[in-house]
N, C-alpha and C positions, 0 to 999 in steps of 0.2 A: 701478532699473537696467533697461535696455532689452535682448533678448537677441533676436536671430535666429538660430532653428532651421531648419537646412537638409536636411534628410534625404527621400531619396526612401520609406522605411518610417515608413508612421503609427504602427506599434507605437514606432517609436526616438524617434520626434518625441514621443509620449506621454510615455515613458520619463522622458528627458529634460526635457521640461516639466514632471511631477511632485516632479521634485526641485527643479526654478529653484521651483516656484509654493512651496515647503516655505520658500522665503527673500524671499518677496514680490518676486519680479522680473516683469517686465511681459514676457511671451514673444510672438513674432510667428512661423508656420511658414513653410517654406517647400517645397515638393517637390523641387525642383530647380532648379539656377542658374540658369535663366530667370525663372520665378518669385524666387528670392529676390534676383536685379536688381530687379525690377516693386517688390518691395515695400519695398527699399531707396529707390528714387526718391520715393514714399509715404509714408515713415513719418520720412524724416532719417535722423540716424546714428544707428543703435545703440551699445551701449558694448561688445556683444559680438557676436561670428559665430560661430556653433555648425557645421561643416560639414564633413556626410559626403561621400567622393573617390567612390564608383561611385554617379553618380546619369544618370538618361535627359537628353536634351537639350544640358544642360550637366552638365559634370563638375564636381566641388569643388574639383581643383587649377583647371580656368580662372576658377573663377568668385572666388579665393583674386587671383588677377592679374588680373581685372578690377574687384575691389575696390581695389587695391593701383595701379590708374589713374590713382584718380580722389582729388586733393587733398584735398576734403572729408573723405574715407574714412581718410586718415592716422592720426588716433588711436585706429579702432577695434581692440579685440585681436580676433584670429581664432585659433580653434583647430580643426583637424581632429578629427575623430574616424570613423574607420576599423578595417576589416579588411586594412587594408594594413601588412605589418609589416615589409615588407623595410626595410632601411637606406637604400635610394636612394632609394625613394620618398620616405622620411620628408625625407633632404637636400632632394629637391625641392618638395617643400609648405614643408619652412623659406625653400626660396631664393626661392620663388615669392612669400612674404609672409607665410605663418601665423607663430603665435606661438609657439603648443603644439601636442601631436603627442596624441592619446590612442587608445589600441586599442580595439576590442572585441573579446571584450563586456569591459564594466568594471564597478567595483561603483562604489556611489554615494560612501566613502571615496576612492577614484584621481580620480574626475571633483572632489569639492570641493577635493584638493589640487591639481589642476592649475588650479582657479578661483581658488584663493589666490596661486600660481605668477604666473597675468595679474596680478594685483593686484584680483583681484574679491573683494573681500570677504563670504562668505556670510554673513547675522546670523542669529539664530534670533528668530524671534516670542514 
């Protein structure tokens, strides 16, 4: 399984890659919605979007609607993950496209149930 990590913090992109690499997923970073346009066009469709809302450049909710564009992009799941906790935001990352909504901080428990949630199934090695 293919996953794009979107996060402007190399610690969160760590984070989070440590746990995908625990189930043998193939992870690709990305700084920020510019970047993770560039390496979308690059790499094909992933099966996931990992993507945090306050990032430079591009933000996560536009870059949630500029995935959500583009045909090709239709069957990936995206899920936020944010310090954004308010209720409207959350409405608005659902409307705008995402699948899942996840806070931070989380534990590694809350993030594989909301991977199970997409229908990502984690397996163990």
């Amino acid at each position: 399984m293919k996953v794009l990590v979107v996060d402007d913090s190399k610690a969160m992109r760590s984070i989070i890659g440590r746990i995908l690499k625990d189930f043998d997923f193939e992870i690709i970073q990305a700084e920020h919605g510019l970047d993770a346009l560039e390496k979308l066009r690059s790499m094909g469709r992933p099966d996931l979007v990992l993507v945090d809302w306050n990032m430079p450049q591009m933000d996560g909710l536009e870059l949630v609607e500029a995935i959500r564009q583009v045909p090709f992009f239709d069957s990936v799941r995206i899920m936020m993950i944010t310090t954004e906790s308010d209720i409207k935001q959350m409405a608005k990352a659902l409307e705008a496209g995402a699948d899942e909504y996840l806070l931070k901080p989380f534990d590694r428990e809350a993030f594989l149930e909301k991977l199970i949630l997409l229908g990502v199934e984690p397996v163990c090695l």
